[in-house]
N, C-alpha and C positions, 0 to 999 in steps of 0.2 A: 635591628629590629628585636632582636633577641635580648638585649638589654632594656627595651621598651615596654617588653611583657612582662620582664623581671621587675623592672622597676614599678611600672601600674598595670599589672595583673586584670584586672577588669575596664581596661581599656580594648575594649573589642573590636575595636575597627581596624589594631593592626594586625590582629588574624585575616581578616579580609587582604589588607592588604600584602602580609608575606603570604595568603595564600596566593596569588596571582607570582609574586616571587618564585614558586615553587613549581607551580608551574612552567614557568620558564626553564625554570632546572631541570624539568620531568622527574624531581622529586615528588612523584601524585601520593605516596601515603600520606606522608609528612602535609601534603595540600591537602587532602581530604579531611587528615586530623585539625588542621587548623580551621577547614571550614565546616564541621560540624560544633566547634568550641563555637565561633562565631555564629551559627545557628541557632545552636542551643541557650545562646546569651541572650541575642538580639530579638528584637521580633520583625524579622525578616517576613515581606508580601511575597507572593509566588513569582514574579517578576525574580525578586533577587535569588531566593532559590534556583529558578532558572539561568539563572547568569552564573551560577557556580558550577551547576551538572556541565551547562553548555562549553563552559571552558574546560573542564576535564573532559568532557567527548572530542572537542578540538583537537587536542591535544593526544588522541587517542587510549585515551587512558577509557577504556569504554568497561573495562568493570567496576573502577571507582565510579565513575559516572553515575553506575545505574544503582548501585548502592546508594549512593547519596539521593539518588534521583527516586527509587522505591521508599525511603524515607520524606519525602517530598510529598508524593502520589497520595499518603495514608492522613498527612496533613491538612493538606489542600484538597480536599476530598471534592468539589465541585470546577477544579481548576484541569478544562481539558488540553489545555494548552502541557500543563503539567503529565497529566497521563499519555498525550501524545509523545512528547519527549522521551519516555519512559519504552513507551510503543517501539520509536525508531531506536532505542538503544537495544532493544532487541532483536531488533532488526540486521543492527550492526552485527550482530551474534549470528545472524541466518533463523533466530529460534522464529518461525513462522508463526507456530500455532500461539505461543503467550502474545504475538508480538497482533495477529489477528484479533484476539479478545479484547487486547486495551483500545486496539483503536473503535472497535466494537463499544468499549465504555464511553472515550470520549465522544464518540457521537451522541450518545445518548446524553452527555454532559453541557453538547454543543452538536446543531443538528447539521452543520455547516461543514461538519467533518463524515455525514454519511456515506459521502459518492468514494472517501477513502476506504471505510468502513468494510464496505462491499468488493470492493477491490482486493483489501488484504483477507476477506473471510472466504473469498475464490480462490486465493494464492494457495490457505490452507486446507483448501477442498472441503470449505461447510456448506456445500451449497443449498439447504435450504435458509440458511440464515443469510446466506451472502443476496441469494432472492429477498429476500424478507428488507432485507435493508436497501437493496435497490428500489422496491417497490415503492419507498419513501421519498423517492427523489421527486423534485417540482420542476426538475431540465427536461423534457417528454425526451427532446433528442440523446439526452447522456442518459438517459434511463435503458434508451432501447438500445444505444449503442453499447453499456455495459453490460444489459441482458444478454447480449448477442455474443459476448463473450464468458458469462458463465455458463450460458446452454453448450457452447463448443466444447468448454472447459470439461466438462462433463458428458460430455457422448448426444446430449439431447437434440441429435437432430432435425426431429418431427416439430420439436416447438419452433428452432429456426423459422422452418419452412412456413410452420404456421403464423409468421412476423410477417409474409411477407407484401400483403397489402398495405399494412402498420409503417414497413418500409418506406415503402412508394410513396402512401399518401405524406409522410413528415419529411421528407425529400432526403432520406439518410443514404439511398441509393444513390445518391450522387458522391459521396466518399465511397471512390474504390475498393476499398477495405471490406468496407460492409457488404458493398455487390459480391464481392468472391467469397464471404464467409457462408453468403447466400446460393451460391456457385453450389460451394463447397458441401453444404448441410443439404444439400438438392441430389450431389451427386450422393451424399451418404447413405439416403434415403430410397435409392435406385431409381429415382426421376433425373434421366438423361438427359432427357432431352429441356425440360426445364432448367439444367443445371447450365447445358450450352448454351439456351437466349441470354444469361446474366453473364457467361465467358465472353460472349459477342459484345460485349455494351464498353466491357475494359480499353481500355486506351495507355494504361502504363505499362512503360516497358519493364519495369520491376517485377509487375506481375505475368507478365507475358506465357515466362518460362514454367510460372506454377499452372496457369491455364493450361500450357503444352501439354504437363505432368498428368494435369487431371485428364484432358482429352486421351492420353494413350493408354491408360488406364480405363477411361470408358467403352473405348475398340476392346479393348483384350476382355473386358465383361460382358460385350454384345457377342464375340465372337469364338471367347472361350472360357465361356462361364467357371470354369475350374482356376483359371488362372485372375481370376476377379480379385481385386486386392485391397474389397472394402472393409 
């Protein structure tokens, strides 16, 4: 290949193709250098750009990746599939908070990415925004089912509680999950005894033991207030 550049220099495709070479070798500078020549020659769609990042994140080469990939991003400026990518290689880093705001763009680039949106601006504890983009969902039941987890995420267990006809009537009480978070944001609140008609309705044994938890816990509040462990 190296002969091939030397010989026809702007023959651009075999950058492409030693860069896959290169990859193989987990040579990623040397891949990266060849497919930004190749980028910068061609006029590559965001598809192929994505087929370059994609194979260096493979590959775990996840800071070339996002180099290449943050050059991408600035390009394609309407391409959320592009900032997604961008998003999860931040991801790959643990970085939360960059990794919350892009996917927060591409929603807005693409609305079909919100229900992620909100997901990842809870991870980074934005929670009025992570709200804000919930409130955009058109699933009623993943709406309330992911409100139901930034209200926890965040201590708010009054609004729980106050979900919980909203519950009942969209039938979301019927995933166990949601009953004990309802349980749970009941006992937070110091309604015991509400908290135990939604322990009574469980039926999993998974959850059995956390129900226990809560119950001895709600003895030890009724009987020795000092040792209450809400």
């Amino acid at each position: 290949m190296a002969k091939t550049v030397e010989k026809f220099p702007e023959y651009y495709g075999v950058y492409k193709q030693r860069f896959n070479y290169f990859v193989e070798l987990e040579l990623y500078q040397s891949a990266l250098e060849d497919a930004t020549i190749y980028l910068a020659n061609e006029k590559p769609n965001a598809k192929t750009y994505l087929s370059f990042v994609g194979a260096l994140r493979k590959s775990g080469a996840t800071d070339k990746a996002t180099v290449l990939a943050e050059v991408g991003n600035l390009k394609f400026l309407e391409s959320a599939e592009m900032t997604l990518m961008l998003a999860h290689l931040y991801l790959d880093q643990e970085m939360i908070q960059t990794a919350a705001n892009l996917f927060d763009q591409a929603s807005i680039e693409d609305g079909k990415y919100t229900k992620e949106a909100s997901e990842m601006l809870r991870r980074a504890h934005q929670f009025t925004l992570a709200l804000y983009k919930n409130s955009q969902l058109n699933d009623t039941k993943e709406k309330y089912k992911q409100r139901i987890a930034i209200y926890l995420e965040f201590g708010e267990y009054e609004r729980v509680v106050a979900t919980d006809s909203a519950l009942e009537r969209s039938g979301l009480l019927e995933d166990e999950n949601i009953r004990y978070a309802l349980a749970y944001a009941y006992y937070m609140t110091g309604n015991f005894e509400k908290s135990e008609a939604q322990l009574r309705e469980l039926t999993r044994p998974d959850l059995f033991q956390k129900a226990t938890e809560l119950r001895k816990n709600m003895e030890k509040c009724t009987n020795n207030s000092w040792e209450c462990e809400l």
